[in-house]
N, C-alpha and C positions, 0 to 999 in steps of 0.2 A: 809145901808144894813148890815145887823149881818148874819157871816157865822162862824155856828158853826161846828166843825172836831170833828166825834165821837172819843173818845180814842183808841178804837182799831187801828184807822186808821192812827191816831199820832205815834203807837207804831212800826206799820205798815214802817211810812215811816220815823222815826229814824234807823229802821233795814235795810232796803235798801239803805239808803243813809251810815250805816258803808261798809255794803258788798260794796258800788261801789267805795268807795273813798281805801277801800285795792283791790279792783279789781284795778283802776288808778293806784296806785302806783306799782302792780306787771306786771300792764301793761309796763307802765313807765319807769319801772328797764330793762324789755329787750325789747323794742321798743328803748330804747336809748344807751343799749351795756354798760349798767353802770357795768358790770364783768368786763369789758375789760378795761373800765375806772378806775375800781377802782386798779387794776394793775399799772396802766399808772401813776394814782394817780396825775390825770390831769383835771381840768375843762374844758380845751377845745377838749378833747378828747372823750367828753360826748355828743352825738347826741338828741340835746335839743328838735329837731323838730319832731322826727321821735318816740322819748320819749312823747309827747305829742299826736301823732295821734293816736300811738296804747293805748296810755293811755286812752283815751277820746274814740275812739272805745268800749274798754274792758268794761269800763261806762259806758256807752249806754246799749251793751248788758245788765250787768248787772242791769240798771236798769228796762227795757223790760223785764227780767226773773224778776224780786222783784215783779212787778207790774204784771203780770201772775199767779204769784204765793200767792197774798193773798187771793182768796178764793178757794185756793187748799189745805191749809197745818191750821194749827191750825191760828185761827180768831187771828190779833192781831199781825202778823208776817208776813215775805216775803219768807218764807219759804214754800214748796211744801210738806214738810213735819210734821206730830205731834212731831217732835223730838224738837222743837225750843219751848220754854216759853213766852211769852210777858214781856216786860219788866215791866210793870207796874202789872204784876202776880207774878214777883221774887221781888219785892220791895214787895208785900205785903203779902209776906214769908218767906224772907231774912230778912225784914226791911230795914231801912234806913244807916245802916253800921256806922253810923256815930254819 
């Protein structure tokens, strides 16, 4: 069995999987009190568990909103808005940078 992913839909879910994984991490940072940690300037002073729940929560949502939002906002995006480009629409404007 051949399952083909239109491109929009690839572009789709490289941009929701950026937005969740800086969603995780800013979840991450205060579910785990890493201000206070970074003070302490202590690894064990770092709430690893609690870093993790609301990280992994904060995911979820956001990927629930990504996934809502691709046929709300421009085709090609997880965004609920026309303000976002697809990325395979700035590579073929941009070019390849490189």
């Amino acid at each position: 069995m051949h399952i083909t992913i239109p491109p929009w839909l690839k572009d789709a879910a490289v941009d929701a999987a950026e937005r969740a994984i800086k969603t995780f991490a800013g979840g991450f940072i205060v579910g785990a009190n890493l201000a206070d940690a970074a003070v302490n300037a202590a690894l064990t002073e770092i709430d690893w568990q609690s870093g993790i729940n609301v990280g992994a929560g904060t995911l979820a949502v956001s990927l629930i909103f990504s996934a809502a939002s691709i046929k709300l906002g421009r085709s090609g995006t997880a965004s609920a808005t026309k303000a976002v480009v697809p990325s395979s629409l700035f590579k073929l404007v941009a070019g390849s940078g490189r």
